[in-house]
PAVEXDO-788872 format. One record per residue (C-alpha): x, y, z. Coordinates in pm, whole numbers, plus 32768, in hexadecimal, padded with zeros to 4 digits. Each point is the difference from the previous one (the first is absolute). Layout:
XYZ ...
end
This chain:
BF2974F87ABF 7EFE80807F37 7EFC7FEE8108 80EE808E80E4 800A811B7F1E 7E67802B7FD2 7FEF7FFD81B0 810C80FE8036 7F4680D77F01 7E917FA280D8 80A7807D8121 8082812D7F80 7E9D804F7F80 7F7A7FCE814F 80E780DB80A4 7F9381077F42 7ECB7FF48034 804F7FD38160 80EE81328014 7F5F80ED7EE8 80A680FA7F21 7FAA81728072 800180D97EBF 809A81668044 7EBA80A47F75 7F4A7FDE8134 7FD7814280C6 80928045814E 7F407FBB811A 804880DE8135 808E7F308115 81567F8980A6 80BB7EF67FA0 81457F1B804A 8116801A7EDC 81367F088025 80ED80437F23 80F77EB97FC8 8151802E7F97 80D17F067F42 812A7FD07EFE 7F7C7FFB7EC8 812B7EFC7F72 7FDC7F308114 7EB08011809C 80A18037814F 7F7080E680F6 809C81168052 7FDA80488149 801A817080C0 7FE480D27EF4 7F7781408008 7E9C80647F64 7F4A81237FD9 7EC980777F8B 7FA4815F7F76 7E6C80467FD6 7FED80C77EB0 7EDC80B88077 804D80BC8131 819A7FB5802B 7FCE7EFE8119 81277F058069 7FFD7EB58092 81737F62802E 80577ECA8097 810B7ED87FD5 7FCF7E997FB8 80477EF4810B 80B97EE27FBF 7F307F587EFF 7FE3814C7F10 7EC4805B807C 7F7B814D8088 7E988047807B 7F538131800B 7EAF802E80D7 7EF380DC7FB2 802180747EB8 7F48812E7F43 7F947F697EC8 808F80C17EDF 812A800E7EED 814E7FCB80C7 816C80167F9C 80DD7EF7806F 81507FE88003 80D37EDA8088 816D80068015 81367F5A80A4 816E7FE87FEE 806F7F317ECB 7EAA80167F4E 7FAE80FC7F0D 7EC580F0807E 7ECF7F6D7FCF 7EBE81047FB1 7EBC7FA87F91 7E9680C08040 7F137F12806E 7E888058808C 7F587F858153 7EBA7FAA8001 7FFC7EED80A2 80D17F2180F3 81167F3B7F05 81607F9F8005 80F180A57EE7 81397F397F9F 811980E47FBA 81267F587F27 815280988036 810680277EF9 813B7F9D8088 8110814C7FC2 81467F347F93 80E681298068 7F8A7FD8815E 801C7EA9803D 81707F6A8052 7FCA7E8A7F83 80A27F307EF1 7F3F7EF27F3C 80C67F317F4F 7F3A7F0D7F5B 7EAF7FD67FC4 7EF080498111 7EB17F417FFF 7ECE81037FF6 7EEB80348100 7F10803B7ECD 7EC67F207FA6 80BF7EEF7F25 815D7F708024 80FC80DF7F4B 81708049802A 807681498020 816C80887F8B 805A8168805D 814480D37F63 80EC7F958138 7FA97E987FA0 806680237EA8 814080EC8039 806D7EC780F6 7FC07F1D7ECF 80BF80B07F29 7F0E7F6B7EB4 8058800E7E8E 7EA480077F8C 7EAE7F77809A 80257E977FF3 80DF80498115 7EEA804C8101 7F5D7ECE7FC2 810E7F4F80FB 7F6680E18139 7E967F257FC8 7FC37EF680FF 804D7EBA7F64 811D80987EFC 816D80068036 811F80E67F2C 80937F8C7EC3 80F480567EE9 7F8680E97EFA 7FC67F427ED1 7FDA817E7F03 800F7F157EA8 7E9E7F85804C 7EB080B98042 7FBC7FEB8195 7E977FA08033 7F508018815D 7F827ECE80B6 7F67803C8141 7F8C7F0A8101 80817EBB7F3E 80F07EFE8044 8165802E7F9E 80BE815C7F6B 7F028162800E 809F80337E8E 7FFD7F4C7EC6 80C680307F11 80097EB27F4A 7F2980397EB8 7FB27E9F7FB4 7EDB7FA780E9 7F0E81137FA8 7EE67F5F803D 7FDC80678154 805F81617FAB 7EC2808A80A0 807C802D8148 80DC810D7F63 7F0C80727F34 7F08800E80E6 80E280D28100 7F81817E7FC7 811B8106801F 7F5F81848062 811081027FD8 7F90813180B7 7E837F757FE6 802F7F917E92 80237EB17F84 810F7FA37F18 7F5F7F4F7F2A 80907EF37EFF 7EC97F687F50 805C80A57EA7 81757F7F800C 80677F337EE0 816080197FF7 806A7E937FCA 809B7F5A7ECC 7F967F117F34 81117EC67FA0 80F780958100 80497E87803C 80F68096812F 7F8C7FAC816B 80B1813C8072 7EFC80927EF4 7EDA7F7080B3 8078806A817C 800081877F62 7E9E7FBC7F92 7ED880B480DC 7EE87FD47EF5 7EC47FBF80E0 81047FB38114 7FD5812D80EC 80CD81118085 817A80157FBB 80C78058814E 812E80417F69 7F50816A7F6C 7FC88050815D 80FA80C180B2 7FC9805C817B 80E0811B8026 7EB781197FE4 7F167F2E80E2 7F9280678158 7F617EA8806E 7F647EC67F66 7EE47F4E8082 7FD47E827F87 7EA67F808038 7FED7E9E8002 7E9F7FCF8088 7EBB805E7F8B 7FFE81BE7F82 7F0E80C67FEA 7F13801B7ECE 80BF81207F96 80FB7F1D7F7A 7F6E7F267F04 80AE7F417EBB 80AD7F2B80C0 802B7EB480A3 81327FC480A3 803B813080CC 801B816D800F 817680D28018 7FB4815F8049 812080C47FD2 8032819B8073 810E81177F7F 80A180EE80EF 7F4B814F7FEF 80A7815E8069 8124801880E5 811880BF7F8F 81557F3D800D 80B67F6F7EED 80147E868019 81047F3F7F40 808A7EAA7FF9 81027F607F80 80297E388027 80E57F2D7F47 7FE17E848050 805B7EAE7F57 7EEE802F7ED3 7FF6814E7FBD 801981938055 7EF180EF8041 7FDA817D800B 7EEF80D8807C 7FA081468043 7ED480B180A0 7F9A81808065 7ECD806F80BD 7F64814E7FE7 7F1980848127 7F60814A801F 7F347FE18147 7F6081697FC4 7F957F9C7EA7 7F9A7E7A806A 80E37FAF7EA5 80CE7EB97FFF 80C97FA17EEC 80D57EA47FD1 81337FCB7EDF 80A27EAF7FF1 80FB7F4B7F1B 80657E917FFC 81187F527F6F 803E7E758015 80F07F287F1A 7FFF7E848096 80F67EF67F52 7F227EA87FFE 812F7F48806D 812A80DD804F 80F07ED87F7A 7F9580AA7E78 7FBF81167F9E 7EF87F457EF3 7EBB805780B2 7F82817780AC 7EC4808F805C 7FF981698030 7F0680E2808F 7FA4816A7FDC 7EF280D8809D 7FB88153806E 7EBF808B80AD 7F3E8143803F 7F288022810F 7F2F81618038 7F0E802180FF 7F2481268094 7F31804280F9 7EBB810E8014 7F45802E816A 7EA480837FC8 7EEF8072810A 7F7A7E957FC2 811E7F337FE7 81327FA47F4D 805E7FD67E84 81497F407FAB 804C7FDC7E98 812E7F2F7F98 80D27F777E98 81157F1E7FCD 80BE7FD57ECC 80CC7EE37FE4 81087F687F1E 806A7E808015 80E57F607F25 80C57EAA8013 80E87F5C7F01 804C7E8C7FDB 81067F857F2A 80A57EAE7FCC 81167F7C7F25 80587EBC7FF2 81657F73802D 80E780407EE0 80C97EC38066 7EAE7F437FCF 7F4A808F7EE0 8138805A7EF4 7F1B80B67F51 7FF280E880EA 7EBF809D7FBB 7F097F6D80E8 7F55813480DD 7EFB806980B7 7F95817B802E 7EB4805E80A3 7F998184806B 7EC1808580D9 7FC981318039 7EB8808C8086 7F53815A804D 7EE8805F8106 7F4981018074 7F658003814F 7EF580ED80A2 7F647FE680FA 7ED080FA80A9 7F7B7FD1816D 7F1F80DB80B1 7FDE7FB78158 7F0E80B880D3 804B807C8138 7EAC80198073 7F297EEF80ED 7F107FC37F12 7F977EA67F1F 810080497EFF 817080198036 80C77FB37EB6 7FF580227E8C 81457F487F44 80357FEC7E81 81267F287FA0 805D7FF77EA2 813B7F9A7F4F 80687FB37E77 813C7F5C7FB1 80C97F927EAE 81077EEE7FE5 80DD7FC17EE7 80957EAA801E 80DB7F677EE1 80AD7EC07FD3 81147FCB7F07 809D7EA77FD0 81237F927F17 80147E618007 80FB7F287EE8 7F117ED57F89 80AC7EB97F97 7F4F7EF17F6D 802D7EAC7FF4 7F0F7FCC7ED3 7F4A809F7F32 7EA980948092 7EDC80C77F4C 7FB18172800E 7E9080368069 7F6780AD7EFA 7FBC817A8059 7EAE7FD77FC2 7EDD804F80FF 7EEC7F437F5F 7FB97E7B8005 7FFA7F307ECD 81217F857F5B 812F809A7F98 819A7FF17FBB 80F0804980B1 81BB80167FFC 80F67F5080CE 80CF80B18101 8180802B7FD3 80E07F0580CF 80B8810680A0 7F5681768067 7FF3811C80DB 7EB68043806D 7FC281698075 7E94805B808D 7F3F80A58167 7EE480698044 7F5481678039 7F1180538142 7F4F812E802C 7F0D7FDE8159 7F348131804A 7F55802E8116 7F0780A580B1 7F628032815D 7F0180D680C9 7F6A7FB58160 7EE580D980B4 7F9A7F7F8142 7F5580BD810F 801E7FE2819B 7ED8804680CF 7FC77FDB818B 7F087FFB8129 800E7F9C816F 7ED97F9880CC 7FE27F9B8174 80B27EA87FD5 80C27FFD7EBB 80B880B07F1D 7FE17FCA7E8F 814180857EE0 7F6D7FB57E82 80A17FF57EBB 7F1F80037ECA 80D080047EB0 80337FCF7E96 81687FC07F21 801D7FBE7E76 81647F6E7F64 80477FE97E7B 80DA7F377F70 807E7FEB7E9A 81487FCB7F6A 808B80AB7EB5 81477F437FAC 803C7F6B7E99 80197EB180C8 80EA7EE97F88 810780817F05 80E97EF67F4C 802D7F787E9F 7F377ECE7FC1 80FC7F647F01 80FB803B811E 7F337FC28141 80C17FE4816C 7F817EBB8017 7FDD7F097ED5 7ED97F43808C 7F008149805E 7EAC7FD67FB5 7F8481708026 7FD681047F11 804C81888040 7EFD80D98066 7FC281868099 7F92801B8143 7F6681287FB8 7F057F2E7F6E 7F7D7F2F816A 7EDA80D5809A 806480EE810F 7F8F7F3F8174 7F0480B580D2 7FF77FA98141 7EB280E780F0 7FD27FC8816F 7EF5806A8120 80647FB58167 7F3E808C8174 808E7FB3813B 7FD480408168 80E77FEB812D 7F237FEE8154 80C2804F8134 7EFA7F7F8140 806C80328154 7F617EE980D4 8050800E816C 818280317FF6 80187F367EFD 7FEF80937E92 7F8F7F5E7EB6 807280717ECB 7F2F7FA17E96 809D80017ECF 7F237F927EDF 7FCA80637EB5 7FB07F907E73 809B804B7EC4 7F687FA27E81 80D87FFD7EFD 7FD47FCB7E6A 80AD80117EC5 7FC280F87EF4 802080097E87 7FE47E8A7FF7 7F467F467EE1 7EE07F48802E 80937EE67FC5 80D07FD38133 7F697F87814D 806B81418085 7F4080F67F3B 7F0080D380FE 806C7F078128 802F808B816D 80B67F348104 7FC9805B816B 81017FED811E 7F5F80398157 8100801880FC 7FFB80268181 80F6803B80E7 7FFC7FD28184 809780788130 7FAE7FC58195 80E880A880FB 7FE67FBE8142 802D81138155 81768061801D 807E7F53816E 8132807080C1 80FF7EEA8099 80F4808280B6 7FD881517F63 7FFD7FA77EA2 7ED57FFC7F1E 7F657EB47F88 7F43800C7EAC 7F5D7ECB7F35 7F67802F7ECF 7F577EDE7F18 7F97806A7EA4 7FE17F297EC5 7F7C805C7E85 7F577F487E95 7FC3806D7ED3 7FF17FD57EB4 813580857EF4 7FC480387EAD 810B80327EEC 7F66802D7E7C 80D87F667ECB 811280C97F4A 8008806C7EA7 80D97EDE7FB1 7F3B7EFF80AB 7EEB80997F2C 808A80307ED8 80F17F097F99 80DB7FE27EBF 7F6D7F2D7F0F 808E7EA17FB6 80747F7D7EB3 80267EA77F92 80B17FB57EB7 7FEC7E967FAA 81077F717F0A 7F467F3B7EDF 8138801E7F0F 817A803A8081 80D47FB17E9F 814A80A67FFD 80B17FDD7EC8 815E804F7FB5 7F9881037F26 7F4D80F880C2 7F3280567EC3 7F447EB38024 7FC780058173 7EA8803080B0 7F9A7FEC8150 7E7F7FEC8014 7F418081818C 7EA67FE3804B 7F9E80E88105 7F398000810F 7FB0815280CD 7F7B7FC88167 7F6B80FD80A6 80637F848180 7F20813E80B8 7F287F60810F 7ED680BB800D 7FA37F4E8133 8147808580E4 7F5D802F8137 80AE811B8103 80F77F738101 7F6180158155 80927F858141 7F437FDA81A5 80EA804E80FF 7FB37FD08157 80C6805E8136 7FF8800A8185 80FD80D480C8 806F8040815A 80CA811D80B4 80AB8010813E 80A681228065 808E8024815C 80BE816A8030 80D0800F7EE9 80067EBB7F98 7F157F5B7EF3 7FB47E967F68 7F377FB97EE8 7F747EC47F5A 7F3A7FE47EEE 7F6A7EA17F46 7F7A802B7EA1 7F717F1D7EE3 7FE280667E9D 7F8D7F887ED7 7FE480337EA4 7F6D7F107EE7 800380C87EEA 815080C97F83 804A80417EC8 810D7EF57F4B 80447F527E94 7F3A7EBD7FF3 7FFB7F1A7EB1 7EF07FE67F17 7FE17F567EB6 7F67800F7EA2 7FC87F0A7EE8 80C980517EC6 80137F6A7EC5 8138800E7F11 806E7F3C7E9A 81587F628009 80627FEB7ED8 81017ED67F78 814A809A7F75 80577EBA7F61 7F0B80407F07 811881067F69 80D07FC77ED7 812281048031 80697F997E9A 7ED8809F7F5F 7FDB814880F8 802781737F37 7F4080A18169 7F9D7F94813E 7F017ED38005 7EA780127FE0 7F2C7F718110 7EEC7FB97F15 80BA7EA27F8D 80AD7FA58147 7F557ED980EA 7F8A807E813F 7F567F798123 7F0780BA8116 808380118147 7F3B80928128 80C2806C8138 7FC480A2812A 8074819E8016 803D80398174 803D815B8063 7FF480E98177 7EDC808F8070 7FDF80CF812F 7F1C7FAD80EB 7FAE8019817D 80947E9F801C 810C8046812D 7FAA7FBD8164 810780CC814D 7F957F66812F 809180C1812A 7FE67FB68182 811A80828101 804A80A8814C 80AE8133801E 8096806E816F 80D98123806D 8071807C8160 80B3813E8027 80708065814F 8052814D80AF 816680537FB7 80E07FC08124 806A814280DB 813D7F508041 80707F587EC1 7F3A80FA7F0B 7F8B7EE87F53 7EAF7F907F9B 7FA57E8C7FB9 7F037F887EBE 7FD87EB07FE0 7F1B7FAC7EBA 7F957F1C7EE1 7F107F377F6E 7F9D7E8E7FA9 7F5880037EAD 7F667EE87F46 7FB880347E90 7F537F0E7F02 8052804E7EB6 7EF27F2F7EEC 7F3A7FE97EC8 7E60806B8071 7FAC7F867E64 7FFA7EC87F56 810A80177EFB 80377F5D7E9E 81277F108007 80C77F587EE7 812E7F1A8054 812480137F16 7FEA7EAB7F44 80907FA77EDA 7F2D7ED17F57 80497F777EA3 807F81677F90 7EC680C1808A 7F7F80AA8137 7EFC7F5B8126 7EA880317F17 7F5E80798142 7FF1810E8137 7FE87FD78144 7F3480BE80D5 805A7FE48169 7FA980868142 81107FB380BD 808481358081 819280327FDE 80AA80B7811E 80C2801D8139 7FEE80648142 811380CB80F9 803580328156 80FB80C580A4 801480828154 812B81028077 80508106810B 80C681337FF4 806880988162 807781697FDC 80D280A08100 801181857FA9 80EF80EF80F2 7FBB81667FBF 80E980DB80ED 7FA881657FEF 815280A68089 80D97F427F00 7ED480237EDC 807A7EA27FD5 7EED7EFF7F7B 804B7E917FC3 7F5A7EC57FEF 800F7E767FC0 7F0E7F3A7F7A 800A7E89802D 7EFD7F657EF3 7FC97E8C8034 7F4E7F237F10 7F3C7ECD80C2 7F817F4D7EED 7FDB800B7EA8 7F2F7F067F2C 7F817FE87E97 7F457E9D7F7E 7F2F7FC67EDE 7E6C7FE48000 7FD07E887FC5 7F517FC57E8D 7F417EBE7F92 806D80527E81 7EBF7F6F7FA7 7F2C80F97F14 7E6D80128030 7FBC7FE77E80 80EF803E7EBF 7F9680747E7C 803A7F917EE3 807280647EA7 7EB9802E7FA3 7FA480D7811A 7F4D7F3B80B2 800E7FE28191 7FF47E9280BE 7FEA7FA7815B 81557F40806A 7FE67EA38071 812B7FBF809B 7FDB7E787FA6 7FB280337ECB 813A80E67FC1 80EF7F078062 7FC17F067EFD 7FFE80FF7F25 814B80587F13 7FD3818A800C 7F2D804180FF 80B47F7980EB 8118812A8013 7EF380CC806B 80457F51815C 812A80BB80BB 80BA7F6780CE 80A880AC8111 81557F6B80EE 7FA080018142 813F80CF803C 7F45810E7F5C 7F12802E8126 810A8012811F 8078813A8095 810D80857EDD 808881038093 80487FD181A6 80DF80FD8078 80637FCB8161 8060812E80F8 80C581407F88 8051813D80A6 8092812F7F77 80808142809A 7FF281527F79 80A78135809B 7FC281747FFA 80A5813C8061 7F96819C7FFB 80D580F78091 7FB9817A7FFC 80F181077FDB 800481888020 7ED380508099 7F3F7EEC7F3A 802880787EDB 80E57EE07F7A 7FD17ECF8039 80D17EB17FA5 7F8F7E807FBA 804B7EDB7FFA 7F597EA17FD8 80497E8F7FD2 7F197F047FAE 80627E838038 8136808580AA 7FCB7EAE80D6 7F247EEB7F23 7FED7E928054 7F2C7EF57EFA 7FE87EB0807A 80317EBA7F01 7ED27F427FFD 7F777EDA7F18 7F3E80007F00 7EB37F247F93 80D87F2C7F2C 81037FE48144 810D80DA7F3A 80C180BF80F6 7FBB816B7FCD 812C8110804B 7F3B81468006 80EE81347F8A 802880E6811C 7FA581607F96 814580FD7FA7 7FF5811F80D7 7F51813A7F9D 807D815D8058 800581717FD2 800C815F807A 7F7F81507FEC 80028157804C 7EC880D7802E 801E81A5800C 7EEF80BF80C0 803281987FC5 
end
């Protein structure tokens, strides 16, 4: 693929060459030339045929009009060169003006804005773009027909995903393009967390960025503890609500070099601007209520837009108890103005936002009698937006100047209360920080342990890129050239509990301040160029740029320090003459993309807590607690890698579009891969410790606790094996994506989509790891490690299909639709392992080569061989076909003003038993039904 890559990027070079850039500094030359001015949607890339054009010479007042024929082009002969005026426009598109100058024969592409008060047509799901790189597009009607609690939501509307039940008591992660659910929301398996991660969310051109968040706890020792955790996890969708966005676009392919830090994908998301209705809604369903309310401000005369919203939304986890909510809270501020100058336009705009969300848990009363066991965690976060564009409105090289810059706060605080029972009696690390030895106390039998955690993550962002463009005879060339800067830092106190008390008996970590770790400092440089080359009737279109990226404020001493990685990226597209069969048009188009993604480490990747090992030599506990003495010697273990790498991922795609009239199919193929995302891998260190021999104690003859100066002892070396991160986590992803959409029906109203995906995903170790087993031989642990590199993973497949039929009829303002989503196939088997390692250490440190021969005759090293059941390596988990259907309803009352809801999802569900590896019959639960209404006010 790689050569692929370096040929596409030849040939790209040639054409230039081959079709030069003009520069606008050259001087008129007196003549007459040919000017065609193309006309096409600027979502879609369709052309717009017959609209109207007209050119106005700004020297002496002279006008050339015309209209476009059927493939959105209009010619005009014998032009005076010169500085013309043109102005394209047609019903349904916003005007389109732009001063270009002749001097030459050339071929200007005008892109249309679509006018969405114009154009009678409902969407309601999402619509595949026309643009350079597969992405999904989801517009307002879309999302009203949804009817979403929060973001996660959407992600049933992407090829390949289907709906599911909210699940508000655990953080809702993004996973595009991979086998199996769009969201996780299981916190155990965080390994392969950087497809979440590595998914970049841009609110209003801004990324929301997480890299500073450290709001986890330490000895929670509750696995609905670790599914609320989004340390170095990504993008909570849960904080997002939808109610204030205009229209989402999902890019799954390859983006632009604008968009860097990222691996995964790219979510673009846009707020409503101006307008001047109030907008409120109002849904109740099975898990929760919510409550919003939204005003535009417009003042056409002034160009001023301004945008209030409020959002309420209290979810039960399980409405059976009332033991578990998540509530949410925002409100936003959106100003915007615009300033029209001799030269062109000036638009300055700021958002202030406000997002909160509350988790609590409690457990059962009639399981805990205690009755103290809860869970409280807060976040709350403040941002400030602005963002500056100049756009000229001149023909000349430049066109745009845009400065994006954002800084944002979040409080997030975690307060848990757990009872602690003991079984026996266990030591109290000693609160020391430094190694050596030292004493230490016993815990009580019986506690409540009360503790959390404090995160502060402040952040900051500016952008300044630049757009610049020429024509020439045979091309036309659109540049970007730009620069953007993020901080990171994080000024929490960190973990906060009482280390005589701690939430979990057996923890291992110490407190410390974040506002200790470094700040992060992430600097990138990206130029692209977007060629549009008429050839024939045919036109090429170029897409190919390079971004270089480093990290700042980094010590020498990490791998990172001064290093730039590079992502060249390219992106393709061919269309082909428009034909007309029977008096419809015909359009093909091929396209296809590669590049290279690039997502740097965050600051807890970077800077992780240190470890602390406190090795019993003397445990004597005396009935007297005056004559006790526990005695630690501790180890701390510093587990930074200096050599973490940044997580970079190839993707690779080829696409084809059909369109014929108004109906459209689209297929896409894609491979991915990634080899080196970020996850906890084990390392070791040799430790030596006294054990001392209690028996050597008189109690008789004790007045204080013993000395260790007279007691026996014996040296014991042992292996310290601790987490590490490292870039030790390989995603594998291949799949093809397909939708067809057809013209909606005159006579039944009703429009057809039929889409889906089949993904295959290979989830796997890309590191050798260091490997223990858990043997127990003549009272002591295996005296070696393992170090093998036999990758442990899985791979799933799934393959499904959701047909959509959507009736929209226009004299009843009655919308409804039925979606039948049918799962094909579903599989999940292991990776097969030898369990053999390629050499093991010793207690002494020192690293041999494993015979495997050898091993088996020998009494320890032998356990070093795993061995795996075959049933390990057949396909676990084979679900067989399942279909579900969902159905929705909109109806508009009072002029449109009002407007009623009403959805079920699963209303009809059918799960079929199946068999298992082991031959167990398995009886899969079929889904409750899900349901809900709402009503929406437009004044």
């Amino acid at each position: 693929m790689l050569k692929s890559v370096r040929i596409l990027t030849l040939l790209y070079c040639m054409m230039l060459l081959v079709f030069p850039v003009r520069g606008q500094q050259q001087e008129f030359r007196a003549g007459l030339y040919t000017v065609a001015i193309q006309a096409q949607n600027h979502q879609t890339d369709l052309p717009v045929g017959f609209a109207a054009v007209l050119l106005t010479c700004e020297s002496d007042g002279r006008i050339l009009s015309g209209s476009c024929d059927d493939q959105g082009i209009c010619r005009f002969e014998r032009v005076a060169a010169g500085r013309y005026k043109l102005r394209v426009t047609f019903l349904g598109y916003k005007p389109y003006t732009q001063v270009i100058p002749v001097d030459d024969s050339f071929t200007w592409l005008a892109l249309l804005e679509p006018d969405a008060v114009n154009l009678d047509e409902v969407v309601v799901t999402a619509s595949e773009s026309r643009g350079m790189t597969s992405s999904s597009k989801i517009d307002r009607q879309a999302m009203e027909h949804l009817q979403p609690s929060s973001f996660a939501d959407l992600v049933s509307l992407l090829p390949g995903e289907r709906s599911t039940v909210p699940n508000m008591g655990a953080a809702n992660l993004i996973r595009l393009r991979e086998a199996g659910s769009g969201i996780q929301t299981d916190g155990s398996s965080t390994d392969y967390d950087i497809s979440s991660l590595g998914t970049s969310f841009l609110m209003d051109g801004v990324p929301i960025n997480t890299k500073a968040n450290m709001s986890y706890l330490a000895g929670g020792d509750n696995k609905y503890v670790e599914n609320r955790n989004t340390t170095g996890r990504g993008v909570d969708m849960r904080t997002i609500p939808t109610d204030e966005i205009e229209h989402v676009e999902v890019v799954r392919g390859i983006p632009s070099v604008e968009y860097g830090d990222l691996t995964s994908g790219l979510i673009k998301i846009e707020r409503r601007k101006g307008g001047n209705k109030l907008n409120a809604r109002f849904k109740a369903d099975s898990y929760g209520k919510l409550i919003y309310v939204g005003k535009g401000f417009e003042w056409e005369k002034r160009k001023l837009t301004l945008n209030v919203g409020v959002d309420f939304l209290d979810s039960k986890i399980d409405p059976r108890t009332p033991l578990e909510n998540y509530k949410r809270f925002n409100m936003s501020a959106r100003l915007s103005k615009k300033w029209e100058c001799g030269s062109g336009v000036l638009t300055y705009a700021v958002n202030l936002d406000y997002g909160g969300s509350f988790d609590n848990m409690k457990l059962d009363p009639d399981v805990n009698y205690h009755d103290v066991d809860t869970y409280k965690s807060s976040y709350n976060r403040y941002a400030l937006t602005n963002n500056l564009l100049w756009a000229s409105n001149k023909g000349v090289f430049f066109r745009s100047l845009e400065l994006n810059t954002s800084v944002s706060l979040q409080k997030d605080v975690i307060d848990r209360t757990r009872y602690i029972s003991l079984s026996g009696v266990r030591p109290t690390p000693p609160l020391t920080t430094e190694e050596g030895v030292h004493d230490g106390t016993w815990l009580t039998s019986q506690y409540i342990a009360t503790g959390g955690s404090e995160s502060l993550p402040f952040t900051t962002f500016s952008k300044l890129s630049a757009r610049f463009g020429t024509h020439g005879a045979r091309a036309q060339h659109n540049m970007l050239v730009g620069v953007d800067w993020q901080m990171n830092k994080n000024y929490g106190r960190g973990q906060i509990y009482d280390p005589l008390y701690p939430l979990s008996p057996g923890m291992s970590t110490r407190p410390r301040p974040y506002y200790d770790i470094p700040a992060g400092h992430d600097f990138s440089l990206f130029v692209e160029d977007r060629s549009i080359i008429p050839i024939a009737r045919h036109k090429l279109e170029v897409q190919a740029g390079l971004r270089a990226s480093t990290m700042l404020n980094l010590a020498d001493s990490y791998a990172l320090h001064g290093k730039f990685f590079f992502d060249p990226r390219v992106n393709l597209r061919w269309s082909f003459p428009r034909l007309m069969v029977a008096d419809r048009p015909l359009q093909f188009e091929i396209g296809g993309g590669a590049g290279w993604h690039t997502m740097t480490p965050s600051l807890t990747y970077l800077y992780p807590d240190l470890i602390y090992y406190d090795w019993q030599q003397l445990n004597y506990y005396h009935s007297n607690p005056a004559y006790r003495r526990l005695n630690l010697k501790t180890y701390v273990v510093d587990p930074t890698n200096y050599d973490l790498q940044a997580a970079r991922n190839f993707k690779w795609e080829i696409r084809g579009d059909i369109s014929y009239g108004e109906n459209r199919f689209t297929v896409t193929y894609f491979r991915e891969n990634l080899t080196t995302g970020f996850r906890n891998m084990s390392q070791y260190q040799i430790m030596n410790y006294r054990q001392y021999d209690a028996s050597g104690i008189d109690p008789g003859t004790l007045t204080a606790p013993p000395q260790l100066e007279n007691l026996p002892y014996k040296d014991i070396t042992a292996f310290g094996t601790y987490g590490v991160y490292a870039n030790g986590t390989r995603i594998f992803k291949e799949g093809v994506e397909y939708s067809f959409t057809s013209k909606r029906i005159p006579a039944l109203r009703t429009r057809i989509t039929i889409d889906g995906a089949w993904f295959r995903t290979l989830y796997s170790e890309s590191q050798p790891y260091w490997y223990r087993p858990s043997v127990n031989l003549g009272g002591q642990a295996l005296p070696y490690l393992g170090y093998y590199n036999d990758p442990k993973g899985y791979t799933r497949r799934s393959f499904n299909t959701r047909f959509l039929f959507d009736t929209y009829l226009p004299r009843l303002k009655l919308g409804f639709s039925a979606a039948i989503e049918c799962m094909w196939l579903y599989r999940q088997q292991a990776l097969r392992q030898t369990g053999i390692p390629d050499e093991y250490v010793d207690l002494n440190g020192v690293r041999h080569p494993f015979n495997v021969e050898e091993a088996q005759n020998d009494m320890y090293l032998q356990w070093l061989i795993i061995t795996y059941p075959e049933s390990n390596f057949y396909v676990r988990i084979m679900e067989p076909f399942n279909v579900g259907v969902n159905l929705k309803v909109t109806k508009e009352f009072y002029k449109e003003r009002i407007e009623l809801a009403f959805f079920v999802n699963q209303l009809y569900s059918y799960w079929h038993e199946y068999r298992g590896s082991n031959g167990v019959l398995v009886r899969q639960t079929t889904p409750m039904p899900y349901f809900g209404m709402e009503i929406n006010f437009n004044l």
